[in-house]
C-alpha positions in Angstrom: 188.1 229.4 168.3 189.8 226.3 168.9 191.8 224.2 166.1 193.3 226.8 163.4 195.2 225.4 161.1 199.0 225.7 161.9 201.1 228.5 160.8 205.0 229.2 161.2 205.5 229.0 165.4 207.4 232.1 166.4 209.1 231.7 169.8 207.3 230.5 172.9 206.9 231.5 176.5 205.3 229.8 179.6 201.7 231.9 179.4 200.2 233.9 176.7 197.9 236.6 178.3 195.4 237.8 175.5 194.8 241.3 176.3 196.6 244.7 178.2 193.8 245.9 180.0 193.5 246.3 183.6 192.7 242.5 184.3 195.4 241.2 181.4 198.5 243.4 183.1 197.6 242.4 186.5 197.5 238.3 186.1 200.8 239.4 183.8 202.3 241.0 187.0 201.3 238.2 189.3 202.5 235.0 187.0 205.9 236.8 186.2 206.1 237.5 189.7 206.0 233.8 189.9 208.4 233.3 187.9 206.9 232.5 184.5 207.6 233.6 180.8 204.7 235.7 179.9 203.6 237.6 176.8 201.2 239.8 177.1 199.4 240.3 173.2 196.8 243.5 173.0 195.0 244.0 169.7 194.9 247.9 170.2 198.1 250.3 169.6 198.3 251.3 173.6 197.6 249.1 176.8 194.9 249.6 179.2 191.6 248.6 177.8 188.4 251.2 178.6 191.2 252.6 181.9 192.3 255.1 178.9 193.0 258.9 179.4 193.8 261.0 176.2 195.5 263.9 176.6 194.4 267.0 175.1 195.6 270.7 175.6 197.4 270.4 178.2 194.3 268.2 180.1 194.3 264.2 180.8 190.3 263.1 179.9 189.3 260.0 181.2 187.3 257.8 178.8 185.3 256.8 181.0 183.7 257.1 184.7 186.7 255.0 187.1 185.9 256.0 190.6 187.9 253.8 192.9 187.6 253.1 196.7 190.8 253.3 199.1 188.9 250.1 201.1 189.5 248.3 198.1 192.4 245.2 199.3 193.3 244.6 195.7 194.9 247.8 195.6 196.9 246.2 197.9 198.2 242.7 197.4 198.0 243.4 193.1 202.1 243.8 192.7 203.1 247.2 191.6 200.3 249.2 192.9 201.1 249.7 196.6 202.4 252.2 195.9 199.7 253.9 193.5 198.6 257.9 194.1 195.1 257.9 194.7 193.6 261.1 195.0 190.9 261.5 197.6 187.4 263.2 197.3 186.4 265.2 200.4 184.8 262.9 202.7 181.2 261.5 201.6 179.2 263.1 198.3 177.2 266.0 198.1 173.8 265.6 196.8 171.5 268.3 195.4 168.1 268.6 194.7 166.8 272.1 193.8 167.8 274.4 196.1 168.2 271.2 198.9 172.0 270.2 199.9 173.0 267.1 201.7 176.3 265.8 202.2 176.4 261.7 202.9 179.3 260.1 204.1 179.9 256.9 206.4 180.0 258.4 209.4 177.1 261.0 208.6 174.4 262.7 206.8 174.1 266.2 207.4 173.8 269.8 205.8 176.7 271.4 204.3 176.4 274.0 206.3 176.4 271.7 209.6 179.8 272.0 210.7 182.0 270.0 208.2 183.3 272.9 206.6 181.8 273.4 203.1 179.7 276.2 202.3 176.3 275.7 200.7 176.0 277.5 197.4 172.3 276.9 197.8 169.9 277.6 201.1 170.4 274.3 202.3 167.7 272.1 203.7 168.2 268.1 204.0 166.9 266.1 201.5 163.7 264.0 202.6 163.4 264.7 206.5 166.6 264.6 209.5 164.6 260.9 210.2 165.6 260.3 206.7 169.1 261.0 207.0 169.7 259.5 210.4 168.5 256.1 209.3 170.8 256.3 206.3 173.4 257.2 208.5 172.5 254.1 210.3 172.5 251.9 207.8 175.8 253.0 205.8 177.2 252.4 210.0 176.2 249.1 210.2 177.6 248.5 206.4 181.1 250.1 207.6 180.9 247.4 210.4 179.8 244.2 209.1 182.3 241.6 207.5 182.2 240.7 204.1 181.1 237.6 204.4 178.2 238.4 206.3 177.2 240.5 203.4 177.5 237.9 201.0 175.5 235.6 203.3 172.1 237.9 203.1 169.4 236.7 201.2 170.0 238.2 197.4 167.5 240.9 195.8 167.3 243.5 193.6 169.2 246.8 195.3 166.0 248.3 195.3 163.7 245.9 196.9 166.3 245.0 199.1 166.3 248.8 200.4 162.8 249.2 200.9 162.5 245.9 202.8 165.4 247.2 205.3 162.4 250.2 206.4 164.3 253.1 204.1 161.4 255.1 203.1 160.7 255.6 199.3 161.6 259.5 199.3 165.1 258.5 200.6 166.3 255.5 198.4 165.1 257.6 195.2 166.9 261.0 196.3 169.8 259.8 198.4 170.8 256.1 198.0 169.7 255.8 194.5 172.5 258.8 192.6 174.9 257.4 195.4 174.4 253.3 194.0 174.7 254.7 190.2 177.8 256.1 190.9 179.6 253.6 192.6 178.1 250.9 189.8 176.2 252.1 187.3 172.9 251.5 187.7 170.6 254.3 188.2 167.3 251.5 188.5 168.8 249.9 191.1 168.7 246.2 189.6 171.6 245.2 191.1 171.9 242.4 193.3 171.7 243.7 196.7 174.9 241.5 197.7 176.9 243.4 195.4 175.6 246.9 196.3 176.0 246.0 200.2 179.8 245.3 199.9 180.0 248.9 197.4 178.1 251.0 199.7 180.7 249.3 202.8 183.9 250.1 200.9 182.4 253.9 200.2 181.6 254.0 204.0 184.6 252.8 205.4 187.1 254.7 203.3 185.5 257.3 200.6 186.1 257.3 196.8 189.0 258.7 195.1 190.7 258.8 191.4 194.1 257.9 190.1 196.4 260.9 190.2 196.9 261.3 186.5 194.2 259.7 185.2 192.4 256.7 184.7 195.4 255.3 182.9 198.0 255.4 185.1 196.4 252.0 186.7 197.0 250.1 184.0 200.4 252.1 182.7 202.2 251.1 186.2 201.6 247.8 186.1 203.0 247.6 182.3 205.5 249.1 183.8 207.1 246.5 186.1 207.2 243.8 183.9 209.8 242.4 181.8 210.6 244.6 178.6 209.2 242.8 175.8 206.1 241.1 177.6 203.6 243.4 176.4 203.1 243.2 172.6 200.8 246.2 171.2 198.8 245.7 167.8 198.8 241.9 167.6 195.3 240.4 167.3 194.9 237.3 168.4 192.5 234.7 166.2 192.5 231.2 167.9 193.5 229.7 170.8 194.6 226.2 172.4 195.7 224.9 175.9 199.2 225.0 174.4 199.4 228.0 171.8 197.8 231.4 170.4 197.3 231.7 166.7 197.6 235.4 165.4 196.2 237.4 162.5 199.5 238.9 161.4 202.2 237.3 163.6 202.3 233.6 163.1 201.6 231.4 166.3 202.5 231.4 169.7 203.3 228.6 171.6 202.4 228.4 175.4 202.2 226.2 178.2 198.9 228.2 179.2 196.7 230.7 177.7 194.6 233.6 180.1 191.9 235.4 178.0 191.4 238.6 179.6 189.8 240.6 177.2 186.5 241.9 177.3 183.7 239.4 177.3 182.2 239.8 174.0 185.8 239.6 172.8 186.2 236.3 175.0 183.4 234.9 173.2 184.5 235.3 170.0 187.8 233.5 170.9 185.7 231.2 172.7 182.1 230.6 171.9 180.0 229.6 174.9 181.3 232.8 177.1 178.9 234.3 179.2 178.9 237.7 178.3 176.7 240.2 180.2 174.5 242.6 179.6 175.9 246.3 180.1 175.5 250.0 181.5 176.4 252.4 178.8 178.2 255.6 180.1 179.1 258.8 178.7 181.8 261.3 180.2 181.2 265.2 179.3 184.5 266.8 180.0 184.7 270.9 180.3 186.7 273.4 180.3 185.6 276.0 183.3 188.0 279.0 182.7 185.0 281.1 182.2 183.0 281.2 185.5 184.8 278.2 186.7 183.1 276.8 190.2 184.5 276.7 193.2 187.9 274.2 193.6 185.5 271.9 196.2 186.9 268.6 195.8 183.8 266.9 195.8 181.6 264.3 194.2 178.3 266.0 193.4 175.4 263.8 192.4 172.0 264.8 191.1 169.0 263.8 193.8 166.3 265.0 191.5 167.8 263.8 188.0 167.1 267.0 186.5 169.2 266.3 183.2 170.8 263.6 181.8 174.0 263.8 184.3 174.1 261.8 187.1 177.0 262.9 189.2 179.9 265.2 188.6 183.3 266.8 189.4 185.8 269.3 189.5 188.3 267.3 188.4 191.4 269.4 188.9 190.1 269.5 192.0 190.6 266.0 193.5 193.4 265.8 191.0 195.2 269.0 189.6 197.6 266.8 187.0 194.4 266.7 185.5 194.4 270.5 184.2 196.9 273.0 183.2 198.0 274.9 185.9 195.3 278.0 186.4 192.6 276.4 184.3 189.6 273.8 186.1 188.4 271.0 184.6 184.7 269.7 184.9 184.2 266.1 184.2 180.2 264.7 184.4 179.2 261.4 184.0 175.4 259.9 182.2 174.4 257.0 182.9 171.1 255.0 181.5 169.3 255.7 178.5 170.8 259.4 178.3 173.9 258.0 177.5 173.4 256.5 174.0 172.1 260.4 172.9 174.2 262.3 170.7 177.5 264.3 172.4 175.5 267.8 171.2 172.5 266.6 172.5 173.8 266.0 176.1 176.2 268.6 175.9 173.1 271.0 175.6 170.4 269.4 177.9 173.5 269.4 180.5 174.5 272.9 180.9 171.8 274.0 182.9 171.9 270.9 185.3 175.6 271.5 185.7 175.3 275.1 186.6 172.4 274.3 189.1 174.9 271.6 190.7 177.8 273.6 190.6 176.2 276.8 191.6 177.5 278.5 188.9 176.9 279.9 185.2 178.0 277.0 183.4 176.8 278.2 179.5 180.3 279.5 178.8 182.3 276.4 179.5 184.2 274.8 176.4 183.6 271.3 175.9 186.5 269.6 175.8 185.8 266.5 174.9 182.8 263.2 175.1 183.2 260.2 175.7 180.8 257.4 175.0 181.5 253.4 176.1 178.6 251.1 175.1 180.1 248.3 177.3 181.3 250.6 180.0 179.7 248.7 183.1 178.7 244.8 183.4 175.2 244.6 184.8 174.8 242.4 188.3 171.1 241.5 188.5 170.1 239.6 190.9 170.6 236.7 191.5 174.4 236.9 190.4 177.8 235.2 190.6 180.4 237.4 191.8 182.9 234.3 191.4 182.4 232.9 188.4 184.7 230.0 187.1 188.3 231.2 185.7 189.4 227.8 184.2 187.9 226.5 181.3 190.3 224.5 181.3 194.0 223.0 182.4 195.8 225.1 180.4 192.9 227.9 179.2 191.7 230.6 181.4 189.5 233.1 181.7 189.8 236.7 183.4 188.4 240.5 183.8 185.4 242.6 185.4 182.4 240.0 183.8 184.1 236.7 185.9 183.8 238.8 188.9 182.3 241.5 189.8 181.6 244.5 187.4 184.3 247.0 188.6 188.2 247.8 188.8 188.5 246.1 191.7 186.7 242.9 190.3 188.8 243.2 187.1 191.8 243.0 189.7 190.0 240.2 192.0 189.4 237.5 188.7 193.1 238.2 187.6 194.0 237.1 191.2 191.8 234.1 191.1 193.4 233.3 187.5 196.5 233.4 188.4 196.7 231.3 191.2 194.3 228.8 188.9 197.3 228.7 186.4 200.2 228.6 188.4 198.4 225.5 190.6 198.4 223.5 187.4 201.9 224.5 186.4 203.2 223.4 190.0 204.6 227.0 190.2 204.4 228.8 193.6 202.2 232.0 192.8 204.0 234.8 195.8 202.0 235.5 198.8 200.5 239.3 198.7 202.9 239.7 201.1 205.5 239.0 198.9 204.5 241.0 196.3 204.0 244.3 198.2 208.1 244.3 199.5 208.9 243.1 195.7 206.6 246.1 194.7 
């Protein structure tokens, strides 16, 4: 809210950034790298926002489902993650359906028994027909090969009418593209705007998917890292804010020559009312423990082409990333999306076991589950038609950052703190670094 009555002023920096998630640490990291006093003020006791992994037993479990994409350029030019280890998938996904096995990457759709070295663990016939898979091939080609901006340039529909007007028969959008589209955003109805889904599906073709090497949480844990000691200020709520100051619930006031609120959005509202706040995908994340009858160490993303349970896709986890386990012991992570996800953590755990041993090819009744992990507000939804770009100033002086002014992912959370940043240090008259410049500083 705006105009709280004053309190004692405790001392003041350049920029107060409200919040130590993934969008709140990376404007931090670009406007110190500017040159700017910044405090960074997080209500919770740890940084990193829903990019949290809890370590349990000797396992890191990932609160929620945070696939990223190597293609992505924010990776890149964000200072003090050039240097972050991503942990590759194998090459495509894997999708099963019954006893059918496809394996869809950018470069091709074919059988896991055709020649790119995994085995089937299930007589493998493609799903939908070879026409099918060619013309997916075809189109996730094109994708790989088309600029950006000529994606953002098509006319804007829903993901699935978009799909079935491009010729892609029924049989192959449900089975293939539609598992493949949930787990790169989400959305297992395909509502999102086709604009958004285009530039996903591109990134996943060009380079593959991959996972932070220990956890989720290293993201946002590096770039605390590199900044000043001090900056980042655990436990403090903030109440109100001004162009010029933050008021506090337990810590007196703040003053500022700018304020970025880069919290989530319905906690962006509350500080300011009139933020849009989105709708959202709700996820859960079952994580096991595989020691009994563990599957295979295939370091692949499976995803369900029939929906036969409540899990859309999962992993062997230690797989892709081995931090992720204790040495000699495999952990399974699965991720529901949609309606499954609001059901009780017994009630999934239950309806899932048979799905995940079908996936995994495995007896998967004696796993130990570790952990679930439910986030109401785990995805922002992208209908069509949508604005990846929304405004980041509200003000000169106030701004606005994180996954719902951009688009609904990591690398839109790292794309609005970008666009933020350069807003605020253009009204300070404060050169903001070239990416450049902050990839030999990183």
């Amino acid at each position: 809210m705006f105009g709280t009555a004053p309190t004692p002023r405790t001392d003041d920096v350049d920029v107060v950034v409200i919040g130590a998630g993934l969008a709140g640490l990376a404007v931090a990291r670009h406007l110190a790298g500017a040159g700017l006093a910044v405090a960074v003020l997080e209500a919770a006791e740890r940084v990193g926002g829903r990019m949290h992994t809890e370590h349990t037993g000797g396992y890191r479990l990932d609160g929620g489902s945070h696939l990223l994409c190597a293609d992505w350029p924010e990776l890149r030019a964000c200072p003090g993650l050039a240097g972050l280890a991503l942990r590759p998938f194998a090459p495509g996904v894997v999708i099963r359906g019954g006893e059918r096995t496809v394996r869809i990457s950018g470069a091709r759709a074919v059988r896991p028994d055709g020649g790119n070295g995994v085995a089937a663990r299930h007589p493998a016939r493609a799903l939908g027909t070879a026409l099918d898979a060619a013309r997916l091939r075809g189109q996730l080609a094109r994708l790989a090969a088309t600029e950006p901006q000529r994606l953002r340039a098509r006319p804007e529909l829903p993901a699935a009418r978009a799909l079935a007007a491009r010729g892609i028969p029924a049989r192959t959008v449900d089975t293939l593209l539609r598992p493949l589209v949930a787990a790169l955003l989400g959305d297992p109805e395909l509502a999102t705007s086709s604009r958004v889904t285009d530039l996903a599906l591109r990134g996943f073709a060009r380079r593959g998917l991959c996972l932070p090497a220990g956890g989720a949480a290293a993201v946002p844990l590096r770039l605390a890292a590199g900044l000043p000691p001090g900056t980042v200020r655990t436990s403090v709520r903030a109440v109100g804010v001004s162009a010029n100051a933050v008021e506090t619930e337990a810590h007196g006031r703040l003053g500022c020559r700018a304020v970025v609120i880069a919290t989530g959005a319905r906690d962006a509202a509350r500080l300011l009312p009139g933020v849009w706040v989105p709708s959202y995908h709700p996820v859960t994340v079952l994580h096991h423990a595989a020691d009994a009858a563990p599957p295979p160490a295939d370091p692949s993303l499976v995803l369900d082409g029939e929906r036969r349970g409540p899990v859309a896709h999962t992993m062997v986890a230690s797989a892709v990333d081995p931090s992720r386990a204790r040495p000699g012991r495999t952990l399974v992570t699965s991720v529901v999306l949609g309606q499954h996800a609001e059901d009780p953590p017994s009630v999934l755990d239950k309806a899932a076991r048979g799905q995940l041993s079908a996936l995994h090819g495995v007896d998967a009744e004696r796993w130990e589950l570790l952990a679930a992990r439910h986030q109401a507000d785990a995805v922002p939804a992208m209908p069509a038609p949508f604005d990846a770009r929304r405004a980041v100033r509200v003000l000169t002086g106030l701004y606005l950052c994180g996954d719902h002014r951009d688009t609904g992912t990591p690398q839109g959370a790292l794309r609005s703190a970008a666009r933020a940043a350069d807003a605020v240090c253009r009204d300070l008259g404060v050169r903001l670094p070239a990416p450049q410049d902050a990839l030999s500083a990183a």
